[in-house]
C-alpha positions as CSV (number, residue, x, y, z in Angstrom):
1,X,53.7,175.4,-3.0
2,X,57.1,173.6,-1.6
3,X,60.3,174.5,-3.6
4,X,61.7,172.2,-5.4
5,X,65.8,171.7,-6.4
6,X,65.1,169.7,-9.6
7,X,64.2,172.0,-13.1
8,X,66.2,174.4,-14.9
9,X,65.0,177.6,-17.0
10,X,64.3,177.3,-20.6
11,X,64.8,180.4,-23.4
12,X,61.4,179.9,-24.3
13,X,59.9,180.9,-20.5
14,X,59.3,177.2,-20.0
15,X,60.9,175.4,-16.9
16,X,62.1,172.1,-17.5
17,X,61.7,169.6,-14.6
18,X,64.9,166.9,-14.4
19,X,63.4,165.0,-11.3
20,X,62.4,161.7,-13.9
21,X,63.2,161.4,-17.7
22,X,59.8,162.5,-18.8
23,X,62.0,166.2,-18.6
24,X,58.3,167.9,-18.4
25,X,59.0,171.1,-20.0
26,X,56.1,173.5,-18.2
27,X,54.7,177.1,-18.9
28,X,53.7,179.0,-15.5
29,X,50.7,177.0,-13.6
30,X,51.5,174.5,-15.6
31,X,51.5,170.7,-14.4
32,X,53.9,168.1,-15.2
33,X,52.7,164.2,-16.0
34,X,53.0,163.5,-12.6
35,X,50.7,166.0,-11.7
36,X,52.1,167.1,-8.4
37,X,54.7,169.3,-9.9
38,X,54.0,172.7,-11.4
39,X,55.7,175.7,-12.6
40,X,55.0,178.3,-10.4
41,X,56.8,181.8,-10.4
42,X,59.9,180.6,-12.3
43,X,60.1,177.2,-10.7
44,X,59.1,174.3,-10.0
45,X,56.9,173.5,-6.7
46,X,55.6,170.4,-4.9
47,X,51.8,170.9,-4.3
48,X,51.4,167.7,-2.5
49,X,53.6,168.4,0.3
50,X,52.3,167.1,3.9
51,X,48.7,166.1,2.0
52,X,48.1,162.0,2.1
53,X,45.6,160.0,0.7
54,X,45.4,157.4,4.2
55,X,47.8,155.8,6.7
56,X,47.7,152.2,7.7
57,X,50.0,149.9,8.7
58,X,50.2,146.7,7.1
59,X,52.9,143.5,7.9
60,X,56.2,144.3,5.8
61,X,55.8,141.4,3.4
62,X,52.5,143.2,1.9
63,X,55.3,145.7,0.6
64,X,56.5,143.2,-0.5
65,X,59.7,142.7,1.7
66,X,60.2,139.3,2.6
67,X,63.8,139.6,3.8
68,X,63.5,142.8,5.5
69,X,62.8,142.4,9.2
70,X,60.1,139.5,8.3
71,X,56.9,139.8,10.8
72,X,57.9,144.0,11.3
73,X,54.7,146.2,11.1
74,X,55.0,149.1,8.8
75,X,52.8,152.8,8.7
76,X,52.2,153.1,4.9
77,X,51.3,156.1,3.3
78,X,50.9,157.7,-0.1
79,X,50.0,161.1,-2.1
80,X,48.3,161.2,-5.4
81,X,49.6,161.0,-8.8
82,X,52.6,159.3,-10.5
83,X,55.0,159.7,-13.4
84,X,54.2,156.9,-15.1
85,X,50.9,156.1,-17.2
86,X,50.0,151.9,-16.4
87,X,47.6,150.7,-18.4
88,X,46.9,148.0,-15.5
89,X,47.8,150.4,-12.2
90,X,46.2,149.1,-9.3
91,X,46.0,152.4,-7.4
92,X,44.8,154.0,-10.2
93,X,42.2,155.9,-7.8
94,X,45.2,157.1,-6.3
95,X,48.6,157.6,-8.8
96,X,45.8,159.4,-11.3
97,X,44.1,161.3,-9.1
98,X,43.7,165.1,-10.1
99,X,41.4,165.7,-7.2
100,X,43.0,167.3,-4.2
101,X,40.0,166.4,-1.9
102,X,42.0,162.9,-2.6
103,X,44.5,164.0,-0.3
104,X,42.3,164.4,2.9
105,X,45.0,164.0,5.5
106,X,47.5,166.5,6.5
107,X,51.0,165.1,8.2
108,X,54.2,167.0,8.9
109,X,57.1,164.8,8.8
110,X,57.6,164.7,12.7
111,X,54.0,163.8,12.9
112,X,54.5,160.4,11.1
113,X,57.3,159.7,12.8
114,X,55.6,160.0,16.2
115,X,52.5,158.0,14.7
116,X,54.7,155.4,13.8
117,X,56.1,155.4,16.9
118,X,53.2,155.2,19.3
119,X,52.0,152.5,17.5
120,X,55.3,150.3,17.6
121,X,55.5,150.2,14.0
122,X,59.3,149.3,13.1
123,X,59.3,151.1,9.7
124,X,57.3,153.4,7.3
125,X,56.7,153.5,4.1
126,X,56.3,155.8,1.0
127,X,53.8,153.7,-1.1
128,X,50.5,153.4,-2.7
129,X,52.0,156.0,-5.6
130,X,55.2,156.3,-6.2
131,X,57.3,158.4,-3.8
132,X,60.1,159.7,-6.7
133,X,57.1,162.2,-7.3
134,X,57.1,163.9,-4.0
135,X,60.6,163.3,-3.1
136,X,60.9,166.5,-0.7
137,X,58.2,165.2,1.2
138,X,59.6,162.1,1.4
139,X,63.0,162.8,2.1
140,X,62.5,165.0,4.9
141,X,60.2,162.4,6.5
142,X,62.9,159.7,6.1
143,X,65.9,162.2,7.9
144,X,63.1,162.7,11.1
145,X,62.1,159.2,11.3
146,X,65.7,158.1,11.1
147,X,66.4,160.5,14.0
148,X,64.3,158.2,16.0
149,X,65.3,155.0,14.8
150,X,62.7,154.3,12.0
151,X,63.1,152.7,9.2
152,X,62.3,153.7,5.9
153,X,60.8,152.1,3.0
154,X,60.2,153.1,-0.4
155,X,57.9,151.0,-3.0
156,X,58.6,152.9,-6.4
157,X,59.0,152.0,-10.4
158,X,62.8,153.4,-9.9
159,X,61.7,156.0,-12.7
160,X,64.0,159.2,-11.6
161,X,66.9,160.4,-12.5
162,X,70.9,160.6,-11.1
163,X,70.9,163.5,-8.8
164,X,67.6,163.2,-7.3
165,X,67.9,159.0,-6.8
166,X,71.2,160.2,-5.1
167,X,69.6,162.3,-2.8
168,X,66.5,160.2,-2.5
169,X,67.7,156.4,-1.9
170,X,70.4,158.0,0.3
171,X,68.1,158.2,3.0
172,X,66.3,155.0,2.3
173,X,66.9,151.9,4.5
174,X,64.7,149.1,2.2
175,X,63.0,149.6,-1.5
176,X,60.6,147.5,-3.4
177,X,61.2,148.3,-7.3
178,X,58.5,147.7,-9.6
179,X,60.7,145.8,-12.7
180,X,57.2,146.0,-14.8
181,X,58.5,143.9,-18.1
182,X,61.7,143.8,-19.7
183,X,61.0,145.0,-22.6
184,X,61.5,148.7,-24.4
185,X,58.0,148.0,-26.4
186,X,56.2,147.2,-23.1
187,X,57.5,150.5,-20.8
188,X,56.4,152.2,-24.2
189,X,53.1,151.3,-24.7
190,X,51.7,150.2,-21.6
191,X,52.8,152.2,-19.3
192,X,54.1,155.4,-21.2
193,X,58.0,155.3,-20.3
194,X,61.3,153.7,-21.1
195,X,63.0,150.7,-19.3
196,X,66.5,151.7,-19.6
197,X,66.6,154.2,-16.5
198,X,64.9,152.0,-14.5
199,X,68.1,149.3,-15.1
200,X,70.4,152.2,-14.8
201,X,68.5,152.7,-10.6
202,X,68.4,148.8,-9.9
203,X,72.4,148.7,-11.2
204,X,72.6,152.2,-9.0
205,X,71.5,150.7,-6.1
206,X,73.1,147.4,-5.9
207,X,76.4,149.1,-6.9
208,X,76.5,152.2,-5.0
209,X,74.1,152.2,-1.7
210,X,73.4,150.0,1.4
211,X,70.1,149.9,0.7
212,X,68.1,146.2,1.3
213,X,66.1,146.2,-2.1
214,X,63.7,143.6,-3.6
215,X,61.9,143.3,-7.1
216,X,58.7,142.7,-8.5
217,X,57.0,142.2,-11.2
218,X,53.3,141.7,-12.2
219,X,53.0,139.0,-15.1
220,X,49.6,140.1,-17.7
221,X,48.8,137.5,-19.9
222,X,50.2,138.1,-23.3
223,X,52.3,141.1,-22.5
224,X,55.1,140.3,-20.6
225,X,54.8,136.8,-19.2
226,X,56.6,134.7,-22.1
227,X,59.3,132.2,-21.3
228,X,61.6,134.1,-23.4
229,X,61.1,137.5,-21.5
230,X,61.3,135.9,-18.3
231,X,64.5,133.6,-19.1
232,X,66.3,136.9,-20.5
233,X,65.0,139.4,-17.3
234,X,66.4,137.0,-14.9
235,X,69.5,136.5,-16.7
236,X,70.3,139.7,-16.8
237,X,69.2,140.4,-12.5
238,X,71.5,137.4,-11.8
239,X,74.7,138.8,-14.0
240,X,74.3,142.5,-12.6
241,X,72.8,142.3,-9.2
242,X,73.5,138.9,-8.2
243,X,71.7,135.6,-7.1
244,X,70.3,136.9,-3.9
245,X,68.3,139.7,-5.0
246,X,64.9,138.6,-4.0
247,X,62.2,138.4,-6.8
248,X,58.4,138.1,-6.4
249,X,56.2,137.4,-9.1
250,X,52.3,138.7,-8.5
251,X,49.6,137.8,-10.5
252,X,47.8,140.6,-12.8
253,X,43.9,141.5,-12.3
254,X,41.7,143.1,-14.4
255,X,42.0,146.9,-13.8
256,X,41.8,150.4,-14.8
257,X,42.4,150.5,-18.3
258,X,42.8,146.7,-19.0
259,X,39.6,145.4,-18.1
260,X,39.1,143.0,-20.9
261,X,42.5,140.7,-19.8
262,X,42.0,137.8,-18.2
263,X,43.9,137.1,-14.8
264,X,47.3,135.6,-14.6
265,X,47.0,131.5,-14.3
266,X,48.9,130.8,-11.4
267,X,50.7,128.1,-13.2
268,X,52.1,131.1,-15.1
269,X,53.6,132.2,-11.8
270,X,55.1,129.0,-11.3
271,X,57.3,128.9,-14.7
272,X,58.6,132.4,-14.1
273,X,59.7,131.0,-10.7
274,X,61.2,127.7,-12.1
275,X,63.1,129.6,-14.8
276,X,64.5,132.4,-11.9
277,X,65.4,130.0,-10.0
278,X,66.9,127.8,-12.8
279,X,68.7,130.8,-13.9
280,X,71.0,131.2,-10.6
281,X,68.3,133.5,-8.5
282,X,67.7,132.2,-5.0
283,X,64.6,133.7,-3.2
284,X,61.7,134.2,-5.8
285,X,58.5,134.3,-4.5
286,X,54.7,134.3,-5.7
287,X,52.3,137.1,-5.2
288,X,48.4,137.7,-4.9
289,X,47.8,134.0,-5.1
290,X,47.6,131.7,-2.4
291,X,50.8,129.6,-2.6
292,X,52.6,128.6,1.1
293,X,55.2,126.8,-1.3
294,X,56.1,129.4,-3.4
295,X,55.8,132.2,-0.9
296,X,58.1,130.5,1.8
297,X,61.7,131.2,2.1
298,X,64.4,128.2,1.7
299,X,68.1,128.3,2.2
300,X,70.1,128.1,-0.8
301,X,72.2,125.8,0.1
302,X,70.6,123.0,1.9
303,X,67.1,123.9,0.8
304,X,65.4,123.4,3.8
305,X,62.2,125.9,4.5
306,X,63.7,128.7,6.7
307,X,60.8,130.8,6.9
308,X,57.3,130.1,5.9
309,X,54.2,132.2,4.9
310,X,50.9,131.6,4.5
311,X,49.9,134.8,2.9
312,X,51.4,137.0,5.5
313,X,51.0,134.6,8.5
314,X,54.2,133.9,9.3
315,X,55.1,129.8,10.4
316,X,58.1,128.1,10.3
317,X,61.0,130.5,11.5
318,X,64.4,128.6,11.1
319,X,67.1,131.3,10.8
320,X,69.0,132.6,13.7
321,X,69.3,135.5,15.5
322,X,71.4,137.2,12.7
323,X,69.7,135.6,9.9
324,X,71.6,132.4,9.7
325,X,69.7,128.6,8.3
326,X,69.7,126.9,11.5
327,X,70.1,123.9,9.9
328,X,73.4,124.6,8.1
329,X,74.6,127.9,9.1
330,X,74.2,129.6,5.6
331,X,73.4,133.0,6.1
332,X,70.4,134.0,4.3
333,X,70.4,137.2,2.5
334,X,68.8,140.2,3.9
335,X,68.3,142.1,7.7
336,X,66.9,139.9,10.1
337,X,66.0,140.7,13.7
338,X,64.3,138.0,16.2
339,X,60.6,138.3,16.1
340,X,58.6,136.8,18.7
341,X,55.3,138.4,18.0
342,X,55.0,138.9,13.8
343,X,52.5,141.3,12.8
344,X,50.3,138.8,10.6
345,X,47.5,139.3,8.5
346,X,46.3,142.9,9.6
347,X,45.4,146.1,8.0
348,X,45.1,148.6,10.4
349,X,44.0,151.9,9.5
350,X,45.4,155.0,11.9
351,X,44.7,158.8,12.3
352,X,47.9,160.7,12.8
353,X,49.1,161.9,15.9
């Protein structure tokens, strides 16, 4: 039961959580949608606090990162539950979990930072569910690992409100943000929110912070993978985050609760690229589909490959020390560090130390 800084008292007895804007308004042992957060004696605790579903550490670009320290290893780990409701989640085993036994491993935050440490890894990250939902946990961790010069990573939907992304992306180095669709109807009915706020955290952090972020979003067949959508999402990245915002594009498989849709066509994957890059954006990238073209990196303005990937097997490396085309001298957007030895293709999982 780890106090939390984010609710306020109703007249009615309730507490009202402002961590996301779900505002879950909670009677005493009461759980919000997340799951994680309950009233408890006037307030509002964490019950996931130091509890993780698994630790591995996987190559940055499975984040995905591809301009963040390419070929880095990173110690990825997660809690249970989540404040959104996908229709199509992918960890659904472990963002709707309401099984404590889920969270079988125990980790103080000086624990992952010496995990991550003893096994070289250059960053961590808060992933697997999103890591808004346990943000004490995840802030703490970020202040010790960055103590011993760890980076910190957070994959998340961006679903939280002012204060709390303050406080949270202010210790964040590098964030992957889950832009599901770009559509009002679509955060509605597939995956029980609002887009709105997330916009408000991608203008947030592009305007206000230091932090490297990246975007993705999975195309489903017939939901959000029209031309129109895609023309008018990428329009809008370009005019209020710029052209070098990297943007992957992953392909949708059956899950969870839609079963019966059929998998993304990878030719699908291809026009949403064409029109990104059409519209102005310079790095988009193809995901869960085995495309070197697509997945490689190329320098805006000469367009040779700078960097190339075969799924996470890193080939071609044609940038500088600092990041720079070395056939041009454009620098590429990003943080860049010379890798002799990239990760790969690995999953490795890892007990904590």
């Amino acid at each position: 039961m780890y106090p939390t800084e984010y609710w306020q008292p109703l007249p009615d007895g309730r507490i009202r959580c402002t961590l996301c804007p779900r505002y879950c308004s909670l009677r005493e042992g009461k759980r919000g949608a997340c799951f994680v957060r309950q009233a408890h004696q006037g307030e509002i605790v964490l019950t996931t606090y130091g509890r993780s579903s698994g630790f591995c550490i996987d190559p940055i670009e499975k984040k995905p990162l591809n301009h963040f320290y390419p070929g880095s290893s990173v110690l990825s780990f997660g809690t249970a539950g989540c404040n959104l409701g996908c229709k199509f989640c992918q960890n659904w085993n472990i963002s709707k979990s309401r099984q404590m036994e889920s969270l079988s491993r125990r980790a103080t935050p000086q624990q992952i930072a010496n995990t991550a440490n003893v096994h070289h890894c250059d960053s961590i990250a808060f992933t697997y569910n999103d890591p808004v939902i346990f943000l004490e946990y995840a802030v703490e961790t970020a202040m010790v690992c960055r103590e011993v010069n760890i980076h910190t990573v957070a994959v998340s939907a961006g679903y939280i409100n002012e204060k709390p992304r303050e406080q949270f992306f202010s210790v964040i180095d590098a964030a992957n943000i889950d832009l599901k669709a770009f559509s009002e109807r679509f955060y509605k009915k597939v995956c029980g929110g609002a887009l709105a706020p997330v916009l408000d955290t991608l203008k947030y952090l592009h305007q206000e912070t230091s932090v490297w972020f990246e975007l993705t979003t999975l195309l489903i067949p017939g939901e959000n993978d029209s031309e129109r959508e895609i023309d008018q999402m990428t329009q809008w990245v370009v005019e209020h985050l710029g052209g070098d915002v990297p943007l992957h594009f992953s392909a949708f498989h059956p899950d969870f609760k839609m079963m019966e849709t059929p998998r993304t066509p990878s030719n699908t994957l291809v026009m949403a690229r064409h029109i990104a890059l059409r519209n102005g954006l310079n790095y988009v990238y193809v995901g869960n589909v085995h495309n070197e073209q697509c997945s490689s990196t190329y320098c805006p303005n000469c367009g040779h490959k700078v960097l190339s990937r075969n799924w996470f097997e890193l080939g071609t490396w044609a940038l500088t020390e600092t990041g720079r085309c070395s056939h041009c001298d454009t620098q590429i957007a990003g943080r860049f560090a010379v890798n002799s030895k990239p990760f790969g293709r690995r999953r490795i999982p890892v007990d904590i130390i």
